[in-house]
Structure formats: structure tokens, C-alpha cells
C-alpha positions as CSV (number, residue, x, y, z in Angstrom):
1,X,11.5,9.8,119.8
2,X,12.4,5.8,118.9
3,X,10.4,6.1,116.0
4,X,11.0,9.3,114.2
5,X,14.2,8.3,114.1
6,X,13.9,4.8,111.8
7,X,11.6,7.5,109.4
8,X,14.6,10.0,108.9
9,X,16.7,7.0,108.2
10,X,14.1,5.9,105.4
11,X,14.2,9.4,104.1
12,X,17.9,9.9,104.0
13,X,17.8,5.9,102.2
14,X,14.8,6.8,99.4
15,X,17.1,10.8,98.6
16,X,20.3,8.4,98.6
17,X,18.5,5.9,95.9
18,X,17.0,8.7,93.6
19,X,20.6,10.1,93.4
20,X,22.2,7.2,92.7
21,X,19.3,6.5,89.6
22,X,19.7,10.1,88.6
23,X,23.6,9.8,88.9
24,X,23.3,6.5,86.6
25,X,21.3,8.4,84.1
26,X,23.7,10.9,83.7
27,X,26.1,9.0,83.8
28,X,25.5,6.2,81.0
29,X,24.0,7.3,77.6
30,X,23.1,4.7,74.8
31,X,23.1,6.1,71.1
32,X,21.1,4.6,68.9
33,X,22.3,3.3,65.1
34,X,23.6,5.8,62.7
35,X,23.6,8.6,65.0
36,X,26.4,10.3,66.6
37,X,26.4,12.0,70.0
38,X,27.7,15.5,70.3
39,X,29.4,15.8,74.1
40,X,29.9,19.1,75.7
41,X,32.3,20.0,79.2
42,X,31.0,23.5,80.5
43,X,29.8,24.4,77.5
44,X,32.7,23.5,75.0
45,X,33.2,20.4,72.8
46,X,34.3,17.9,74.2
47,X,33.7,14.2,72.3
48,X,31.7,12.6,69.9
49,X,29.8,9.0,71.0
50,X,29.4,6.0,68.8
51,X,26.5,4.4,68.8
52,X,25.9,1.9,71.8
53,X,26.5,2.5,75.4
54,X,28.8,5.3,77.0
55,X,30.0,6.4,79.9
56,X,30.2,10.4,80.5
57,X,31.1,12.3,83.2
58,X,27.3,13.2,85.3
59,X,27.0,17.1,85.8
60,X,29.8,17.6,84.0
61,X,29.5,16.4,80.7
62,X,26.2,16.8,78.5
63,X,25.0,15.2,75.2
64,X,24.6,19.1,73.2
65,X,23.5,17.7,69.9
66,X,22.0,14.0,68.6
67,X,22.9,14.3,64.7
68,X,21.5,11.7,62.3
69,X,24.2,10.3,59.6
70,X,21.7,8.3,57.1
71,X,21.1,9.9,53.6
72,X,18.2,12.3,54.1
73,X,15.7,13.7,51.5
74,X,15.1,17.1,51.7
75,X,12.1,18.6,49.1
76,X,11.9,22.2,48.6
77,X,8.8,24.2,47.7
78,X,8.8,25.2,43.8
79,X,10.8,28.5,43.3
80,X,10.2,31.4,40.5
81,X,13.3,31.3,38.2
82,X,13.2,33.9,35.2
83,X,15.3,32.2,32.0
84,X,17.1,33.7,29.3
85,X,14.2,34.7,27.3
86,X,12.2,36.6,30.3
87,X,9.8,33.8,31.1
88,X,9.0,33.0,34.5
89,X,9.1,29.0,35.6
90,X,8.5,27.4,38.8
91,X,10.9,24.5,39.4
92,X,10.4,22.2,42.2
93,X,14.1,20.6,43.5
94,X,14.8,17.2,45.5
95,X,18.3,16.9,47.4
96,X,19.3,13.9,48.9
97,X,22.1,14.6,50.9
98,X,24.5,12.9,53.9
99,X,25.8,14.3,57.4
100,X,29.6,13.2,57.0
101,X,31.3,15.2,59.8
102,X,28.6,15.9,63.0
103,X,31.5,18.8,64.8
104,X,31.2,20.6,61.6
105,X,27.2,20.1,60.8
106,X,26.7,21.3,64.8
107,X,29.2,24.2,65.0
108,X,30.2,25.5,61.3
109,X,26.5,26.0,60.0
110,X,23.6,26.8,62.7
111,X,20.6,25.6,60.2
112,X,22.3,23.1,57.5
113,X,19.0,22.3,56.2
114,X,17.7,25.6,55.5
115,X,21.2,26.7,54.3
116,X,21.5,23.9,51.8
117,X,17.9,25.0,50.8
118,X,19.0,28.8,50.1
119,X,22.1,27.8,48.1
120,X,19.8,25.1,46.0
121,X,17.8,28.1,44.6
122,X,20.3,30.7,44.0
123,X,22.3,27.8,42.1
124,X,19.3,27.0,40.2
125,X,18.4,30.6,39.0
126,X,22.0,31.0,38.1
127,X,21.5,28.2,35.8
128,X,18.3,28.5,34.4
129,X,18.9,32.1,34.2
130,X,21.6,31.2,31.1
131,X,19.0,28.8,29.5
132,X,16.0,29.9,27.5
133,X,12.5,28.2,27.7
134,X,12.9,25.2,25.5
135,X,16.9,24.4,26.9
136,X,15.1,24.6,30.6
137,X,12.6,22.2,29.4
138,X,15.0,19.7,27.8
139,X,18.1,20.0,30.1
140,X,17.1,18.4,33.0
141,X,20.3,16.4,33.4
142,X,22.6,19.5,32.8
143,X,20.5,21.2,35.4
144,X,21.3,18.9,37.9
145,X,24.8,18.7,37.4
146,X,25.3,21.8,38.0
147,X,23.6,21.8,41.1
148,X,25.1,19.0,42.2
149,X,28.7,20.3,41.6
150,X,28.0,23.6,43.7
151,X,26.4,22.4,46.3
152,X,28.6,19.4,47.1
153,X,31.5,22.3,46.7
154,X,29.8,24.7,49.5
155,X,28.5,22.0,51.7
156,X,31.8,20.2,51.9
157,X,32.7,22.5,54.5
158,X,29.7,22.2,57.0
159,X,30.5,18.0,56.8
160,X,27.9,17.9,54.6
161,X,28.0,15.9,50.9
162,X,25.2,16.3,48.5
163,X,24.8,12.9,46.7
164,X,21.8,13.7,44.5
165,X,20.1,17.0,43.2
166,X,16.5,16.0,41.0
167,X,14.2,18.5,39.6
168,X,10.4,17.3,40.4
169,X,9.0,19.7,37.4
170,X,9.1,23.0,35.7
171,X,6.1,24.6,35.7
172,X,6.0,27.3,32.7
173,X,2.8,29.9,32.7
174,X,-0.1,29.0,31.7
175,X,-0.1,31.1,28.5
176,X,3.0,29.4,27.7
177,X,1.5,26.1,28.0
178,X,-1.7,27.0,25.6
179,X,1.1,28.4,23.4
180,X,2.8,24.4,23.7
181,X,0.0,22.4,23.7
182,X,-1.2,24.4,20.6
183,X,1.9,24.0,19.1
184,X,2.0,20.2,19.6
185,X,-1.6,19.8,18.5
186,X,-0.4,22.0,15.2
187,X,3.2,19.7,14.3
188,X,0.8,16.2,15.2
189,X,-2.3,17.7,12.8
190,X,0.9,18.4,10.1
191,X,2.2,14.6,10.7
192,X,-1.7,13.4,9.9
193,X,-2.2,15.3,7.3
194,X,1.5,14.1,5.7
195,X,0.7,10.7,6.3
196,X,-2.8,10.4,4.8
197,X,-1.0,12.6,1.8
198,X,1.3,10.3,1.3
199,X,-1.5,7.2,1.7
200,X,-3.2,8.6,-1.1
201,X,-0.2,9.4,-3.5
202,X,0.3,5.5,-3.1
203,X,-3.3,4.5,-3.3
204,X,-3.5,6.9,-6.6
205,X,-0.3,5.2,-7.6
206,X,-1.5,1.3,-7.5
207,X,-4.5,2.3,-8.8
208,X,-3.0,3.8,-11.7
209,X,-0.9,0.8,-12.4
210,X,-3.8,-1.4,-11.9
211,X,-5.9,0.5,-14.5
212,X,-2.4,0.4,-17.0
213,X,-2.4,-3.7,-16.2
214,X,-5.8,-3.4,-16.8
215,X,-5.8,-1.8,-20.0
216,X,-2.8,-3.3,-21.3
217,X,-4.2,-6.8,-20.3
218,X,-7.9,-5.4,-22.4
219,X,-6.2,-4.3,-25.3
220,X,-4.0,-7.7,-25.8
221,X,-7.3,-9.6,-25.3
222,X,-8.9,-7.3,-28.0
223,X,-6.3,-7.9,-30.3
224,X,-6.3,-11.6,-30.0
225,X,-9.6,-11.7,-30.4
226,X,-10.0,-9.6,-33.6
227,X,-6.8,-12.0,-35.0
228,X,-8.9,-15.0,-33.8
229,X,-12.3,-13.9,-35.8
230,X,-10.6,-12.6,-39.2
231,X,-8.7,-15.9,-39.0
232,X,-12.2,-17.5,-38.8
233,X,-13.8,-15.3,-41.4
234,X,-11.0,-16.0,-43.7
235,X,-10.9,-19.8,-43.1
236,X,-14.9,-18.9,-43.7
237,X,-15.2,-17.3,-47.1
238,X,-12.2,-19.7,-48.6
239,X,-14.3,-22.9,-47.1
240,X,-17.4,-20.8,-48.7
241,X,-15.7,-20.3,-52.1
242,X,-14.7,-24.0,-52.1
243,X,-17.8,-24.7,-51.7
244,X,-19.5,-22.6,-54.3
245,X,-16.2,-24.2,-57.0
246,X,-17.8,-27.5,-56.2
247,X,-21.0,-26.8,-56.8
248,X,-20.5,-25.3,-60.1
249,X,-18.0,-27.9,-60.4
250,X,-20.9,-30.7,-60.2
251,X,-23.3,-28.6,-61.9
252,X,-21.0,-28.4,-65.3
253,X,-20.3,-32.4,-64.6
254,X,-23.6,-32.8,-64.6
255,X,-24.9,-30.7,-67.6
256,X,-22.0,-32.9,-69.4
257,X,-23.6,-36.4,-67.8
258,X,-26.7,-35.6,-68.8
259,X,-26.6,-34.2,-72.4
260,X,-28.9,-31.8,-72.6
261,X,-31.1,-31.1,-75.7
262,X,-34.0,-28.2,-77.1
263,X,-36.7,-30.3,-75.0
264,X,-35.0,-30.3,-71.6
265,X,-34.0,-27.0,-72.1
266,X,-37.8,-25.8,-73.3
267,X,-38.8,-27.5,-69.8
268,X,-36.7,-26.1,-67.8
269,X,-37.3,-22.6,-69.2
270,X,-41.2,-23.3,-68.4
271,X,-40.4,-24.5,-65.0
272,X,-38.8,-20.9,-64.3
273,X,-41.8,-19.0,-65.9
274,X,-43.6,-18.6,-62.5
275,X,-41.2,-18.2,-60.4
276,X,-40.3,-15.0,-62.5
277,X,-44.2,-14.3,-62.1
278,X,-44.4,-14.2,-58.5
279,X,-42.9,-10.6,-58.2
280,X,-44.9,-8.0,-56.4
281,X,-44.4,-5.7,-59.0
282,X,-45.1,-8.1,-62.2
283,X,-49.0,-7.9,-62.2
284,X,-49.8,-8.7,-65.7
285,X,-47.8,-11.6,-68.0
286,X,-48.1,-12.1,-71.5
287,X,-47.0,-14.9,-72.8
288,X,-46.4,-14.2,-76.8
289,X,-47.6,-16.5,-79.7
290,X,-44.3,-17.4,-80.5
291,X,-43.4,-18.7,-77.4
292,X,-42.9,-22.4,-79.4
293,X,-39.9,-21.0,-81.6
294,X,-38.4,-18.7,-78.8
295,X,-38.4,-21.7,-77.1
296,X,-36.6,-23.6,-79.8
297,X,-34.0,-20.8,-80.3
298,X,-33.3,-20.9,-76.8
299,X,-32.7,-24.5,-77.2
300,X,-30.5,-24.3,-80.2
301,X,-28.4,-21.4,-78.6
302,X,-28.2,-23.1,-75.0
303,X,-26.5,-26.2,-77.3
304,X,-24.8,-23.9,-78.9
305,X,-22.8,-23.3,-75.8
306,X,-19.4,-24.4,-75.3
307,X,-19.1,-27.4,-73.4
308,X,-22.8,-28.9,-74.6
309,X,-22.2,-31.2,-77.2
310,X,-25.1,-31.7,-80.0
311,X,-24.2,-35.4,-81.2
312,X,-22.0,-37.6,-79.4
313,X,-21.0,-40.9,-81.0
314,X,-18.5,-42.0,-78.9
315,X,-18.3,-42.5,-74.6
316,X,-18.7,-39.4,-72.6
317,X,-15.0,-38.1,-71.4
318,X,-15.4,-37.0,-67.8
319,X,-14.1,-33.8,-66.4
320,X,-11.3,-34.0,-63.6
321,X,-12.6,-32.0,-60.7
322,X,-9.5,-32.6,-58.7
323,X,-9.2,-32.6,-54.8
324,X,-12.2,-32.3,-52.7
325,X,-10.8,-30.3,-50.3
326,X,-7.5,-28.2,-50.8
327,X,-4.7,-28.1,-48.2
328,X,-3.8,-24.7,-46.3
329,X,-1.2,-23.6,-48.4
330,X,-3.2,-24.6,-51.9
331,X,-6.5,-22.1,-50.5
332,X,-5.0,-19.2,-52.1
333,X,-4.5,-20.7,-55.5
334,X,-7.9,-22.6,-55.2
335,X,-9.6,-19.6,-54.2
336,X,-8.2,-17.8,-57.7
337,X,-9.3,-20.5,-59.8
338,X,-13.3,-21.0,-57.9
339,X,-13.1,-17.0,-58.9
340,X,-12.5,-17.6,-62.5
341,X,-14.9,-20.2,-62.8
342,X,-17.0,-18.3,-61.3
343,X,-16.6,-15.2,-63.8
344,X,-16.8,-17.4,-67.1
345,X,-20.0,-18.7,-65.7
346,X,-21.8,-15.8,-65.5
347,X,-20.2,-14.4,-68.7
348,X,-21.7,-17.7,-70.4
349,X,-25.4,-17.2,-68.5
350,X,-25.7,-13.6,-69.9
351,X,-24.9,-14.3,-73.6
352,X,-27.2,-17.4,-73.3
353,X,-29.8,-14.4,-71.8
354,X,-29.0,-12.1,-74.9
355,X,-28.3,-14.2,-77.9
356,X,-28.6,-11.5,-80.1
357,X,-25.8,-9.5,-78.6
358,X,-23.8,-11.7,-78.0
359,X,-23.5,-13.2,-81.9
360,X,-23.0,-9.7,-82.6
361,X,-20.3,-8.6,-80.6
362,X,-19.1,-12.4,-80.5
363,X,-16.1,-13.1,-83.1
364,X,-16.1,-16.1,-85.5
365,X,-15.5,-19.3,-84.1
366,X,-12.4,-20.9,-84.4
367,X,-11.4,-23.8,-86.6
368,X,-11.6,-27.6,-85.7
369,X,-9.1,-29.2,-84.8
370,X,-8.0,-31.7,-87.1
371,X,-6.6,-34.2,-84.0
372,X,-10.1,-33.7,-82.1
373,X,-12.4,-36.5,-83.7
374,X,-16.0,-35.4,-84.1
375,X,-17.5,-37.0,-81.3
376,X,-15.1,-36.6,-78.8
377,X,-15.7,-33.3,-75.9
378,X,-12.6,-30.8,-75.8
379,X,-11.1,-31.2,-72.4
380,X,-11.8,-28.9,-69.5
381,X,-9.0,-26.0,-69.9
């Protein structure tokens, strides 16, 4: 009997301590950060706790609800929406949203999150439902602020405030999107071809103006260049004609130096004989019996000439040949005169060729001049 009675005691002391550690537990409730505790008396709101520790009523009082108060983010599974034009998009939503009142997030809406979820998508296909295909596609920003507005409207009853409504994507069919992307590939083909058009308009172009430069530049060279070489040819055949005036020049000096009679004459006239022999076609010469008085009628008609004197008793007068070389703007002059010379030459060769003739057709010479002494040479007109 003495010792069942210390083990009822024991008993009675372990019950007393697990009521008193259930009786603390019920009685003190710590809330964590950013949460707020939701306390029910028989069933029937009766507080909200803070965060940190509190003291409630054991068996009497109970902690209903434990409602988070940070921003959550909420993604919802992409919804059908039909536009304007009778195309079907899937459009996939984000909302980030806040608990801002915890009485009227436990007892005004029994599922906030799936209610906020419901209201997103009828919103949206309101919306999209007034846009076609392209506006959905490029109204993103009107899209969700008209979400936004709504919601934050119908949620502001059920303590709840919407800060942010994003669209993830817009899905359009697949059709639609062969349609786009061929579309696309179509405008940038259109943009390449414009460009390299326009590459080669201005490629043609320079080229162009490089062959005008070029030709331009080829034809003022050409020009040049043909002035240049009929400069050259004229300064040529003047130098040439000056030269030929001087040499005829010389030659008449010297046939007045030398006075020339029948013999000279006869000798020279041999000297030429072969020389007019050595033609391919003159196979046979004859020289004629006579050949002693042609040759002394060619004598007396070469000193017959003008010029030739046949006796000279006094000094030989010399003929002025003036300048050796004419300056640039006495060429043209020069030139007229070397041609005249020139002319009476010849003129003077073939009567001295055709005697005959030419004392025929030839009129009577003139008289002497009484001022001119015998054996003085007329001057050089």
C-alpha cells in the first residue's frame, strides 16, 4: 500500500506537467514576419496578431487562418482568346499582387487566388476581343493596363491590390505564323533587293562619270596633241623651205663666184650623161655626131641666161642673201619669197632645157640701161 501511493502521486505530477505544456502552447503563439494571424472565439472573428509573440485565450481562442502579406506572383496557364478578326491566340498572364487587408482576404472571397485568376481571363478576352491580330501583337502595354485597372477595381474589395499584370506571350496558330514569317521573309527579300538596286544605280552612276572624265580627259589630250604635231610640222616645212631658199641661195652665189663659161658647162652636161643612162628602161643610147655643137649651143644659151655674165671687166658685185635664219613673225614672208625663188628657178631650168621654145615664145629683150656700165652684174631684184 506505502508504495502505490508515491506512484499515483507521480502520475497525477507527469498529467499535471503535460497540461500545463499543452496549456502554454495554446496559450502563446509567435507569428512569423509579414504574416498576420487570423483569431477566432467559438468560431467568430475575434483579432488579428502581429508578428512576434502573443498571448490568446487556450481553448477558447484559435489561430483560423495564417495569411502571408508579401507581394506574390501568381502565373496562369495560357488561355484561348478569339480577337476581332476571328483568330484564336493563346496568351499566357503574370499578376503580381499584395494581401492588404487579411479579415477581408479570409472572409469576403473563399479562394482569392483562383478568383483573381478567373477575373484575369475574362478581362483579357474582353480586351483582346476588341483588338485584331496585329493590335494584339503590338499592344502589349495597353493590354496590361487594362487589366491592371479591373482587377485592382474588383480585388479592392477582397483586401486585395494588384500591383502588376504582364503578358508572358501570345501564341497565334501555327498557320498564322507560316503566314508572318513568310511575310517577314517577303518585306526583308524587298529591302535586299532595294538596296542592291540602289547599289547598282550608284555604281552605274560613278562609272558613268568616270568614263565622261575619262573621255573628256582623252579627247583634251588628243587635241593637244594634234595642236602640238601641226605646230611641229609647220615649224618643219618653214625650217625645210628655209632651207631649200638657202641652198638655192648659195647655189646662184656660187654660179655668180664662179663665172661659168661653154667648157664648164659642156662638162658638166657630160658628167650628167650617165646618170640619165642608168634607167631601167633606157637600154640603148645614142650619142649623135653633133654632140660637139649641141654642146656648144648649150653653152652659149646657158650664158645666155640672166644672171651669167659673158665678160666681166670689173670686180664681181656680190648678192645680199640676207639673214640666215628669219625670226617667228618674218617665217611667213620668208616662206613667200623661198617660193618665188623657187618658181623662177625652175622656169629658168626648163627654157635652158628647150632653147628652141623658149626664143620663140620668149619676147625681145629689153634695152640697156644707159646707167649700168658694161661690166657691171644687174643687182639681185
Amino acid at each position: 500500500m506505502e508504495s502505490s501511493v508515491p506512484l499515483a502521486i507521480l502520475i497525477v505530477l507527469l498529467l499535471l506537467l503535460i497540461f500545463i505544456v499543452v496549456l502554454l502552447a495554446k496559450t502563446v503563439r509567435i507569428i512569423p514576419q509579414a504574416r498576420a494571424g487570423v483569431v477566432e472565439r467559438f468560431g467568430k472573428y475575434l483579432k488579428t496578431l502581429p508578428a512576434g509573440l502573443n498571448i490568446v485565450v487556450p481553448f477558447v481562442d484559435r489561430v483560423r487562418y495564417l495569411i502571408d502579406l508579401r507581394e506574390q506572383v501568381v502565373s496562369f496557364p495560357p488561355q484561348p482568346v478569339i480577337t476581332e478578326d476571328n483568330l484564336v491566340v493563346s496568351i499566357d498572364t503574370v499578376i503580381y499582387f499584395q494581401v492588404t487587408d487579411p479579415i477581408a482576404a479570409t472572409y469576403e472571397i473563399a479562394n482569392y487566388i483562383q478568383a483573381v485568376e478567373q477575373l484575369t481571363m475574362t478581362t483579357l478576352r474582353n480586351i483582346v476581343g476588341g483588338m485584331d491580330l496585329e493590335q494584339t501583337l503590338t499592344s502589349r502595354e495597353q493590354i496590361n493596363s487594362g487589366l491592371r485597372g479591373v482587377l485592382d477595381e474588383a480585388t479592392g474589395k477582397w483586401g486585395i491590390r494588384v500591383n502588376r499584370v504582364e503578358i508572358k506571350g501570345i501564341d497565334p496558330p501555327p498557320s498564322i505564323k507560316d503566314a508572318m514569317e513568310k511575310q517577314m521573309r517577303a518585306d526583308r527579300d524587298k529591302r535586299a533587293l532595294i538596296l542592291t538596286a540602289e547599289g547598282q544605280r550608284q555604281s552605274a552612276i560613278l562609272t558613268a562619270e568616270g568614263n565622261k572624265q575619262s573621255a573628256i580627259l582623252n579627247a583634251e589630250g588628243d587635241r593637244e596633241s594634234q595642236i602640238l604635231r601641226a605646230q611641229a610640222e609647220r615649224e618643219s616645212q618653214i625650217l625645210r623651205a628655209q632651207g631649200e631658199g638657202q641652198a638655192i641661195q648659195t647655189v646662184f652665189q656660187a654660179i655668180h663666184d664662179g663665172q661659168p663659161d661653154q667648157s664648164l658647162l659642156a662638162y658638166q652636161y657630160l658628167q650628167m650623161m650617165p646618170k640619165i643612162a642608168e634607167g631601167d628602161a633606157n637600154k640603148v643610147w645614142i650619142v649623135p655626131s653633133e654632140i660637139g655643137k649641141a654642146l656648144e649651143g648649150l653653152g652659149s644659151t646657158m650664158n645666155d641666161l640672166r644672171g651669167i655674165p659673158q665678160h666681166v671687166d670689173g670686180p664681181l658685185k656680190r648678192v645680199e642673201m640676207g639673214p640666215a635664219g628669219p625670226t617667228e613673225p618674218q617665217v611667213d614672208a620668208a616662206l613667200s619669197e623661198t617660193n618665188a625663188a623657187v618658181e623662177a628657178a625652175i622656169r629658168e631650168a626648163e627654157s635652158a632645157a628647150n632653147p628652141a621654145a623658149s626664143r620663140g615664145a620668149a619676147e625681145p629683150p629689153a634695152a640697156t640701161d644707159p646707167a649700168t656700165s658694161p661690166g657691171e652684174v644687174p643687182p639681185t631684184q
